[in-house]
N, C-alpha and C positions, 0 to 999 in steps of 0.2 A: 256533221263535221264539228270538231271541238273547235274553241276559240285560237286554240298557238295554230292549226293549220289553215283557221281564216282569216287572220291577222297575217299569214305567210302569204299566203296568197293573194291578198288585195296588194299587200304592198308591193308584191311581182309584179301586178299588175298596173298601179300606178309609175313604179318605176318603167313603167316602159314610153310614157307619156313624155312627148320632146320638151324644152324648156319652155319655149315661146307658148305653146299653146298653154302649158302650167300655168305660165303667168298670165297668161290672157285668163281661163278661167275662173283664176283666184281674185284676179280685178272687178272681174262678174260677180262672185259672188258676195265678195265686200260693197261693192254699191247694192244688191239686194238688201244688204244687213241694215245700210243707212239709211232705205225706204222706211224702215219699222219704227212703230212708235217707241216699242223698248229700248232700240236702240236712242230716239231722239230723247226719250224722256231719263237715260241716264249718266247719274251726272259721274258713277263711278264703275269701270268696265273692268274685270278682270281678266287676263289671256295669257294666253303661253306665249313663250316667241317658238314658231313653227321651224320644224326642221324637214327639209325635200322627203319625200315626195307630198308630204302634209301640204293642204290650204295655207298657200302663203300670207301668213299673219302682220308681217311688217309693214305695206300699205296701208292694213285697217286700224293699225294701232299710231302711226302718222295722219290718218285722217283725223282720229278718235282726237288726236292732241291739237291738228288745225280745229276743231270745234269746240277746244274747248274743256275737252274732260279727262277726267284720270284715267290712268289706265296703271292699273294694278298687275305682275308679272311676279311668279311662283317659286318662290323657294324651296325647293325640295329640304323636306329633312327624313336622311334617308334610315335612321332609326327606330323613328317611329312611324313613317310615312306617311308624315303630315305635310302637309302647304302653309306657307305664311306668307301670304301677298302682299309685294312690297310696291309705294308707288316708284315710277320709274319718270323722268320726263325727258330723257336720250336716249341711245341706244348704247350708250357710251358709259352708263351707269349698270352693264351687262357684265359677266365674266364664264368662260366656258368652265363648266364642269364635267361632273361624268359623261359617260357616252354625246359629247360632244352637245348637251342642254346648255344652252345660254341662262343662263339665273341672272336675279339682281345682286348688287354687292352690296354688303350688309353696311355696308358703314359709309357708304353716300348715298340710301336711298332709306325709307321709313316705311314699318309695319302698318296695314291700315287691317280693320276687323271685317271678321265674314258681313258682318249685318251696314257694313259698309258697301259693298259693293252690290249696287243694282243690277248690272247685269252679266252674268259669267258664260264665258265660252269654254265651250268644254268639245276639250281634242278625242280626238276616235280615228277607229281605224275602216271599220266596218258599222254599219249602223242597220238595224230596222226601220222601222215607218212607226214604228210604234216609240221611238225615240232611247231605246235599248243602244249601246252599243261596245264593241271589242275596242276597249282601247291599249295599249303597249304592255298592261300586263303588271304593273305595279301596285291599282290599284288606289291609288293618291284619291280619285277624285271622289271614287264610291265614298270613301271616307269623308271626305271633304263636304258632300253635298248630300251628306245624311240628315243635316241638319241645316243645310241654306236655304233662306227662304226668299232668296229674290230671282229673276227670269233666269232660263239659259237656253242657250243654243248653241248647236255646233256645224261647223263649218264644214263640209263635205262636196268633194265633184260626186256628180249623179249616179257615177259607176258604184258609189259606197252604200251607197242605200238603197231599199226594198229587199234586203238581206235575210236570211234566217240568220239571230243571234240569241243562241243557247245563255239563258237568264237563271240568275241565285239568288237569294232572299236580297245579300245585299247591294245589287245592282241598283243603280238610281238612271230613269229615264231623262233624256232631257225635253225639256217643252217642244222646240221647234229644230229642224236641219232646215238650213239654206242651202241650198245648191244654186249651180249655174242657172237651172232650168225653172227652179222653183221653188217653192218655202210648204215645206210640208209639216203640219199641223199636228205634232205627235200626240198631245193629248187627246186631240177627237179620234184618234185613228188606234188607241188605245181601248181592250173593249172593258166595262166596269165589271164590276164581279156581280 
């Protein structure tokens, strides 16, 4: 199956998931995130703000700031499809843009650099085990983490992952998925050449 008809179909399929239980899961899986050391030991988190049926991101990113740390939130530029992650410390420093993305607004909030940010969350739609995954199709992040060298993980209900996800040169895996159920270790589960 190609990516646009796997990406069609998980998101069928999450959209059929009631609200309540959404949120109960997403709450799961954000206290998993806070167990990790990567997560305790960074002092600067990049994240999208999530839009339904995605892992809802706004609790984790309210914890992130009761403890203390930055949380970095993506500017799209859609000409060259690059990120420029901006800190945020509201949600009120937001503004909607295309397809209904919440971004930060450029001129109450400030650019921070890739090698600034410890640890990056990276959105998906469909995920392997091997830490591969279909994200919306844009694009941004392959780019984006061709060259970052600090942790990542991405946020995932368990329905997302143990997928087949058809891979290109330049796909970029991420380290680890958290799910509700578990934290699965993508680099071990990665096989070396």
């Amino acid at each position: 199956m190609d990516k646009k008809n796997s990406r069609h179909q998980m998101l069928q399929k999450l959209n059929t998931m009631n609200v309540d239980e959404h949120a109960q899961l997403s709450l799961g899986i954000i206290q998993h995130v806070m167990q990790l050391d990567v997560y305790k030991n960074a002092k600067t988190i990049g994240v999208t703000i999530s839009r339904y049926p995605e892992v809802d991101t706004r609790p984790f990113i309210e914890a992130a700031w009761e403890a203390g740390k930055n949380v970095a939130v993506p500017k799209c530029i859609r000409k060259t499809r690059a990120m420029d992650f901006r800190l945020i410390t509201s949600f009120k420093q937001l503004e909607t843009v295309y397809i209904d993305l919440l971004e930060p607004i450029v001129n109450e909030t400030n650019s921070v650099r890739k090698e600034e940010i410890d640890l990056q969350i990276v959105p998906g739609v469909v995920f392997s085990n091997e830490g591969f995954r279909i994200g919306f199709g844009g694009g941004y992040y392959d780019r984006y983490l061709a060259d970052y060298k600090g942790d990542t993980i991405s946020l995932a209900f368990n329905c997302q992952t143990n997928q087949v996800v058809p891979t290109e040169n330049h796909d970029i895996p991420v380290n680890t998925i958290i799910t509700e159920r578990n934290m699965i270790d993508c680099q071990r589960n990665r096989k070396l050449p």
